[in-house]
C-alpha positions as CSV (number, residue, x, y, z in Angstrom):
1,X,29.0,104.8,103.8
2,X,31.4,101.8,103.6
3,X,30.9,98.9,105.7
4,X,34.9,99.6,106.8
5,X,33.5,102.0,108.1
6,X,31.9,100.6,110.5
7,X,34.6,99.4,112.2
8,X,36.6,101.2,114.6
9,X,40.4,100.3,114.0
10,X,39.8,100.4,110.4
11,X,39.1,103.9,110.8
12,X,42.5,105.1,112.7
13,X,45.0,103.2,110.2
14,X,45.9,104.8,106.5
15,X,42.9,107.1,106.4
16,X,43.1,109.4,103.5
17,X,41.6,113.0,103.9
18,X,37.8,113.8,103.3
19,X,36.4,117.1,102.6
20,X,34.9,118.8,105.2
21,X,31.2,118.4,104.1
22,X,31.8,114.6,103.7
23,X,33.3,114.7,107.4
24,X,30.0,116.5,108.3
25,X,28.2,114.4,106.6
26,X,29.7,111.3,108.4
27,X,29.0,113.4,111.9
28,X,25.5,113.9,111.4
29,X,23.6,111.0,113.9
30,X,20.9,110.8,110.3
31,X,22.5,107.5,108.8
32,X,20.8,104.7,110.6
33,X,24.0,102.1,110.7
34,X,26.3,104.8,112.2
35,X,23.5,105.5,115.2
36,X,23.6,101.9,115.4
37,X,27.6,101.7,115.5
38,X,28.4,104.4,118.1
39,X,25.5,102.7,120.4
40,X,26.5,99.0,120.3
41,X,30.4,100.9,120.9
42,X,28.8,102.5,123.8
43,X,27.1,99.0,124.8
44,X,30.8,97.5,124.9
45,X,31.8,100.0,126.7
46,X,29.4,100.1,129.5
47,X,30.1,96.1,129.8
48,X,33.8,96.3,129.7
49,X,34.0,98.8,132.7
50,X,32.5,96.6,135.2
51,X,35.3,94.2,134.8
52,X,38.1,96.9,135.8
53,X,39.0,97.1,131.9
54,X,40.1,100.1,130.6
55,X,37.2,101.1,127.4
56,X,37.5,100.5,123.9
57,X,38.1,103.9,123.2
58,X,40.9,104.0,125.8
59,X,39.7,105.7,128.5
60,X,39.1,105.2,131.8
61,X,35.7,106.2,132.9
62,X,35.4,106.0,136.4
63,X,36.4,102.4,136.9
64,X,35.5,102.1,140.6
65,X,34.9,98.6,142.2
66,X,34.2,98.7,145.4
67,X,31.3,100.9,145.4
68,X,32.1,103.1,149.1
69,X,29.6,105.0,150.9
70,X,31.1,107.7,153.2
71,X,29.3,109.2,156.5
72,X,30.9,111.8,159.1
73,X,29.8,112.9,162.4
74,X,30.8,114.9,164.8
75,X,33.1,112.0,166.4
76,X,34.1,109.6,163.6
77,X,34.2,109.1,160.1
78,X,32.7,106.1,158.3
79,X,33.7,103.9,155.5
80,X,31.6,101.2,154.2
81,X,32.3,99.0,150.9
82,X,30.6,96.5,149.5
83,X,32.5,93.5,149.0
84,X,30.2,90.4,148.0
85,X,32.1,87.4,147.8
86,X,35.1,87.8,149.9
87,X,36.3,87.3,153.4
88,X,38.1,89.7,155.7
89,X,41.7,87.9,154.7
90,X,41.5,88.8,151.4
91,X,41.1,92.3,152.4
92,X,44.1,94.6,153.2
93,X,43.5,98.4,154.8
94,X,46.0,100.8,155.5
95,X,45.9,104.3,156.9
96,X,48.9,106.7,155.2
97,X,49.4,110.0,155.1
98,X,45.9,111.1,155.2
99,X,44.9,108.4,152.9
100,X,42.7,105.4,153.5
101,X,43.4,102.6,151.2
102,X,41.4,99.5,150.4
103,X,43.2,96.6,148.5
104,X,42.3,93.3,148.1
105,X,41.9,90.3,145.4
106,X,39.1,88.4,144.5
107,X,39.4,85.2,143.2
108,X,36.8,82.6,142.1
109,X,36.9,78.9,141.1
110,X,34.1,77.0,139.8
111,X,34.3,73.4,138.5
112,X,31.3,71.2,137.1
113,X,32.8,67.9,136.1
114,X,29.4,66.3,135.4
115,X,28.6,68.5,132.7
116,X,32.8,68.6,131.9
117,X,32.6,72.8,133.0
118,X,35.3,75.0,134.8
119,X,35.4,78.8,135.4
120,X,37.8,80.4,137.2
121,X,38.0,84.4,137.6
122,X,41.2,86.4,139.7
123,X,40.4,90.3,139.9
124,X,42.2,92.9,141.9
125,X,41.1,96.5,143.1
126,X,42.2,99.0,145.4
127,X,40.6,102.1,146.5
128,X,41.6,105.5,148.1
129,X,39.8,108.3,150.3
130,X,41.2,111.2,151.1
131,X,41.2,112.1,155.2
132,X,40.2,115.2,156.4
133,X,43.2,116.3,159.3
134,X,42.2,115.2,162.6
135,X,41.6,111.6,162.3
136,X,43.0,109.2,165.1
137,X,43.9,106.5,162.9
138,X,45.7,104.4,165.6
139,X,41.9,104.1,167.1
140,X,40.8,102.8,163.4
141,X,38.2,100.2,163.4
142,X,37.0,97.6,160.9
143,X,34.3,95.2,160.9
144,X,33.3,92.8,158.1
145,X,30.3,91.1,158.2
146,X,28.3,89.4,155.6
147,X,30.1,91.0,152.6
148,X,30.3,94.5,153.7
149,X,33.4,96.4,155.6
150,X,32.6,99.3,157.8
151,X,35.8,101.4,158.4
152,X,35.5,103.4,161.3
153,X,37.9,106.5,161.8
154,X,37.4,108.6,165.1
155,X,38.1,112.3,164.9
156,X,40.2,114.2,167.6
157,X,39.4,116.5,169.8
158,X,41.4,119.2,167.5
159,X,39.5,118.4,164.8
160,X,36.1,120.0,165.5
161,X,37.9,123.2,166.7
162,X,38.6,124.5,163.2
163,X,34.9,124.4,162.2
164,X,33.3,127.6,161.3
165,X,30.0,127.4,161.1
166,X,28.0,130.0,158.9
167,X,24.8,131.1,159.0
168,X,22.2,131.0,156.2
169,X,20.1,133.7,155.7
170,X,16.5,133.6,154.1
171,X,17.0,136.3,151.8
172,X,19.1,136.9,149.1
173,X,21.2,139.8,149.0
């Protein structure tokens, strides 16, 4: 194995064809280096998503900051995010067409001039959750409170009419 190889854009550009037991060969997980190569990839790739960056390998696996819980009841439905860091002004919800949507911006600022140190770190997200029909969104609630927002949607009275509820049996058929 070549140490070019090793390295992932090297790979895509001008590569020349390789008979199909060498391309086996370069499959197989037995050569120590390339375990070692597609784990630290994986590695970068774990780190990278956190920060709302798409992955090395270009795709997009799930990139989801907020983290949401979601709980229903028979009257409301609940949203909660976790939002550490933020206030309730740099939070935006809005209730459209059966979609919730969280959007907001987080921006941090941090400046050490004793030690001659600054950091500063602007990120943006925005989430969506589908509705079930039935929601009385001009009766929408939000709280925020010590980093988390609770989004409270109560349900109509038509809403719980369309429920069918089935029975479960105890033996298979």
């Amino acid at each position: 194995m070549a140490f070019r190889d090793l390295i992932p854009w090297s790979r895509q550009e001008n590569r020349l064809p390789v008979p199909v037991s060498a391309e086996r060969d370069r499959d197989d997980n037995s050569h120590p280096l390339l375990s070692l190569h597609r784990e630290v990839n994986r590695l970068f790739d774990d780190v990278f998503r956190g920060f709302g960056v798409p992955s090395l390998g270009g795709f997009d696996r799930g990139l989801s900051w907020p983290n949401l819980e979601l709980a229903e009841t028979d009257k409301d439905i609940r949203v909660t995010a976790e939002l550490p860091g933020l206030d309730e002004k740099d939070v935006e919800i809005t209730v459209e067409e059966g979609v919730l949507t969280l959007r907001g911006e987080k921006k941090s600022e941090v400046e050490d001039k004793d030690r001659g140190y600054s950091e500063r770190s602007y990120g943006r997200f925005e989430r969506r959750v589908g509705l079930p029909k039935g929601v009385d969104r001009d009766k929408a609630d939000a709280r925020f409170r010590n980093g988390v927002l609770t989004v409270t949607l109560p349900k109509t009275a038509a809403a719980n009419e369309n429920i069918r509820r089935i029975p479960v049996n105890g033996k298979a058929a």
